[in-house]
C-alpha positions in Angstrom: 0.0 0.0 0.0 1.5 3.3 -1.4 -0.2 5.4 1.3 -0.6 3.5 4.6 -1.8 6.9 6.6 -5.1 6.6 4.8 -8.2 4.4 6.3 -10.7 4.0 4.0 -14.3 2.5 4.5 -16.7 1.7 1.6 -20.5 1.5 1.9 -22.7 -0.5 0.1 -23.5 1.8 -2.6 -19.2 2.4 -3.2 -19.5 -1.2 -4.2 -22.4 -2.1 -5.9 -22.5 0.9 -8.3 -18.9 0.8 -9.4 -17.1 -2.1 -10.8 -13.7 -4.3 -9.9 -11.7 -1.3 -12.0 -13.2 1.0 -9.1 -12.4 -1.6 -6.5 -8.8 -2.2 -7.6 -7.9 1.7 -7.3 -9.1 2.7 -4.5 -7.3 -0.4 -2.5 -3.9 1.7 -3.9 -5.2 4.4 -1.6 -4.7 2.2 1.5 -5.9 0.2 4.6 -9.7 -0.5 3.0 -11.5 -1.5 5.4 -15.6 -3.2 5.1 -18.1 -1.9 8.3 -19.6 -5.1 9.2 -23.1 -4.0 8.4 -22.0 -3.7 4.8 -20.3 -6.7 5.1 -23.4 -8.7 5.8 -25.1 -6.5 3.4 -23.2 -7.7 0.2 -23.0 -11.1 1.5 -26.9 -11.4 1.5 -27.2 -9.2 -1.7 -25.0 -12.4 -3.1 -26.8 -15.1 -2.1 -30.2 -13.1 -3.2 -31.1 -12.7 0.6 -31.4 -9.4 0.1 -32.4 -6.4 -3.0 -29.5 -5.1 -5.3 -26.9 -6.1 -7.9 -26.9 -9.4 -6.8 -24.3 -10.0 -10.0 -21.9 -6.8 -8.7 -22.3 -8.3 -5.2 -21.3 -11.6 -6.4 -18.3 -10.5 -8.2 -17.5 -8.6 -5.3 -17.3 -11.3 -2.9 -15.2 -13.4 -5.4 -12.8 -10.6 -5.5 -12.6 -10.1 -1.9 -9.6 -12.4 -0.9 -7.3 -10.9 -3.3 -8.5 -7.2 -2.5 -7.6 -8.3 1.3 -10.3 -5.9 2.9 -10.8 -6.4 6.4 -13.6 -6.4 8.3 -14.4 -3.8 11.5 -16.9 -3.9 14.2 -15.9 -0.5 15.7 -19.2 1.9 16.4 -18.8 4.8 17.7 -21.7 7.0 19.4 -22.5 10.1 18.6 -25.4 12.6 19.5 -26.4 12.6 16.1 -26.0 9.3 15.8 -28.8 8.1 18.1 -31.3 5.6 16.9 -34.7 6.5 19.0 -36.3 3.3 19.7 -40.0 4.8 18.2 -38.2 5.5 14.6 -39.4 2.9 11.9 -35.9 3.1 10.0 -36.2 1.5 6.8 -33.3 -0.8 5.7 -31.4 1.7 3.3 -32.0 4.3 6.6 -30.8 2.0 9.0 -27.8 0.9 6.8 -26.9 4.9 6.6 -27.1 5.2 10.2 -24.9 2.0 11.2 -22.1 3.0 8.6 -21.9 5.8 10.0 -21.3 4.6 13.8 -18.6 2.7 12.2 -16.8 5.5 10.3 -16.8 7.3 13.9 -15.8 4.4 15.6 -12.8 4.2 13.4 -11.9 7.1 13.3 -12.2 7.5 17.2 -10.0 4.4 17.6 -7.0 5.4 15.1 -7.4 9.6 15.9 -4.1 10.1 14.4 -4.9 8.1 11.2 -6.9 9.9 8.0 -10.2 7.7 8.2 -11.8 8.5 4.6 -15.8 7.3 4.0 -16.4 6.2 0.2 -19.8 6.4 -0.1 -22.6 7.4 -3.0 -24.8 8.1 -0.7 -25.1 11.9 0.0 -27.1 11.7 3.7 -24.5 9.7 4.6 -21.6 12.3 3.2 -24.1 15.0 4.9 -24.1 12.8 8.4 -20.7 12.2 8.3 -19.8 16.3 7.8 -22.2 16.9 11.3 -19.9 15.2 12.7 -17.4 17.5 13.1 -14.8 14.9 13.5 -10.9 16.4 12.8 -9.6 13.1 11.1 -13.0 11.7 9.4 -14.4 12.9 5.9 -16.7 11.0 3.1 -16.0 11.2 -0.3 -17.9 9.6 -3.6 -16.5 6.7 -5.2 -15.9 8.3 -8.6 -13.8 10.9 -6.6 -11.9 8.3 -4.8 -11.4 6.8 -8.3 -10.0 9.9 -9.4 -7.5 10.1 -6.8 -6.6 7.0 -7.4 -5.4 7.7 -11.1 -4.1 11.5 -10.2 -2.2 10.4 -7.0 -3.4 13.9 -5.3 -5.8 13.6 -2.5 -9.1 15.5 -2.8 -9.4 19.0 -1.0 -11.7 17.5 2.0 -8.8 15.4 2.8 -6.3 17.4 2.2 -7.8 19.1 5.7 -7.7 16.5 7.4 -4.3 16.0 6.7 -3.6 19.7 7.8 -5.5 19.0 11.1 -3.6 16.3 11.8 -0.1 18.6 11.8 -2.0 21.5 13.7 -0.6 21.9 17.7 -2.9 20.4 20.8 -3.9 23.3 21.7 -5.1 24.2 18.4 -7.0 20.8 17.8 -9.1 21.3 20.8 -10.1 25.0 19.8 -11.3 23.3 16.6 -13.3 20.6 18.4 -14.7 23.2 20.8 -15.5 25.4 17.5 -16.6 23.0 14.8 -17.8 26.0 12.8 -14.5 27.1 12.4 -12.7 25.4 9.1 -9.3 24.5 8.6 -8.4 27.6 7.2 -9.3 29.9 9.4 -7.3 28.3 11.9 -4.3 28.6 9.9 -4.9 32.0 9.8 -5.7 32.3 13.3 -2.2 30.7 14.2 -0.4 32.9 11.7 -1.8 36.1 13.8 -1.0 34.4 17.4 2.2 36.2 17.7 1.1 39.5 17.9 -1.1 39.2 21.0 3.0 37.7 22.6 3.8 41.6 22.1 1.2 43.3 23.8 1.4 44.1 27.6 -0.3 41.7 29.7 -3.4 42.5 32.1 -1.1 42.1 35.2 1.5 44.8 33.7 -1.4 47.4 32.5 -2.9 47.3 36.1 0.1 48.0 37.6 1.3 50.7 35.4 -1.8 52.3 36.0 -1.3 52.1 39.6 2.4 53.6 39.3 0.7 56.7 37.3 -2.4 57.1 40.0 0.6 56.8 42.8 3.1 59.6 40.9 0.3 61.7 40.4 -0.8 61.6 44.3 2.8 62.6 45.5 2.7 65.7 42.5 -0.9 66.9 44.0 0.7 66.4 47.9 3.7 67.9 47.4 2.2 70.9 45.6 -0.2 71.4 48.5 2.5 71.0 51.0 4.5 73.7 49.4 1.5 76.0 49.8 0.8 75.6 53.2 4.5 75.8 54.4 4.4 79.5 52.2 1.3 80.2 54.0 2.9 80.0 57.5 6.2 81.9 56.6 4.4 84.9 55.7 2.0 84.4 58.7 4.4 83.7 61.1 7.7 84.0 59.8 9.4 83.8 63.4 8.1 80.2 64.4 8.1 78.7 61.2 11.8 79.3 61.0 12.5 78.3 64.4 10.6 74.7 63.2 12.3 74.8 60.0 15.8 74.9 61.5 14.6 72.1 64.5 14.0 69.6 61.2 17.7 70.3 60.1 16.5 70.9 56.4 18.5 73.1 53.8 17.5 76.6 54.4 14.0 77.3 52.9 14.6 78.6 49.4 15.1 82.4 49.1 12.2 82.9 47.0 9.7 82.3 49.3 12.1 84.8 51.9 9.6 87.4 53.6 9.7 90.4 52.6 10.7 93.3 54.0 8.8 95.5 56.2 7.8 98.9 54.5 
């Protein structure tokens, strides 16, 4: 297997409306991988247990041992994944529903591994997208056949490929945010550095306490400096008899009394 990162899971439908051509490519893509729903599935639609291309389904299972596909029981459980016991699922429904509890399972049991639905089934591609999962995406089978031939993974996996480089701390913003795509996050961590050079809440707060502080000494002083000029013009006598207890410098000349007219 040229790519071994790759998990890929194919639904009924990736099967039985494609052909072995389809089959042999996208095993080039890598680990394939059969839920065990769709498993039992083809095997019925074989034996004519079942509706659908019984003659695709039979070539299918004929094929099988030399594709090597394995088979998985993983489920995972999601909330939109719930089956409410009063629903009267039909079979194509419930088929949609269990593939899709094993893609999550998958993809929750191998979270550093791209896990890849093939599927022609679009409420299955659309269930899977709810999902939000970081390393899980659906794809159609004549897109997987594509990438196949062109050796260049399709843009949805691509992403997951990106997600899979970004930090821990990035991969859990994205699961908090599943709104947010790939991209933006890219961009997001591009513009991280800039809030590194900006002052943190701790240093503004106390800065602004150092300038409230400075400018409380200024206003104090200045109202100090009144008062002592006050009481040298009132009483020049005992302020300078205070002023020479204290052993300060003489008081500056400017403020000297004046002379008596």
């Amino acid at each position: 297997m040229t790519n071994f990162t790759y998990l890929l899971l194919l639904e009924t439908s990736a099967i039985t409306e494609t052909d072995a051509n389809t089959w042999q490519a996208i095993a080039k893509l890598g680990e394939c991988l059969l839920p065990e729903i769709v498993a039992i599935d083809l095997k019925n639609m074989a034996n004519g247990k079942s509706e659908g291309n019984e003659s695709t389904a039979k070539q299918f299972q004929n094929l099988l041992p030399q594709l090597d596909w394995q088979v998985t029981p993983l489920i995972g459980k999601h909330p939109e994944l719930v089956l409410n016991t009063s629903q009267n699922l039909s079979r194509k429904a419930r088929l949609i529903l269990n593939v899709a509890q094993s893609a999550l399972g998958v993809a929750t049991a191998y979270p550093q591994r791209c896990v890849v639905l093939i599927s022609n089934e679009i409420l299955l591609r659309d269930r899977i997208a709810k999902l939000n999962c970081q390393n899980l995406a659906a794809i159609p089978a004549a897109i997987a056949r594509q990438w196949s031939r062109t050796n260049q993974a399709p843009p949805i996996v691509q992403k997951l490929i990106k997600n899979l480089e970004l930090p821990l701390d990035l991969k859990s913003s994205v699961s908090s945010h599943p709104s947010n795509t790939i991209d933006s996050i890219y961009s997001h961590q591009v513009a991280s550095p800039k809030w590194s050079e900006k002052a943190s809440p701790k240093a503004i707060n106390y800065a602004q306490f150092v300038i409230k502080l400075m400018k409380f000494g200024l206003t104090t002083t200045f109202l100090v400096t009144i008062l002592l000029i006050g009481w040298r013009y009132v009483q020049p006598q005992q302020f300078q008899q205070l002023w020479e207890k204290t052993g300060l410098p003489p008081f500056p000349k400017v403020f000297s009394q004046p002379q008596n007219k």
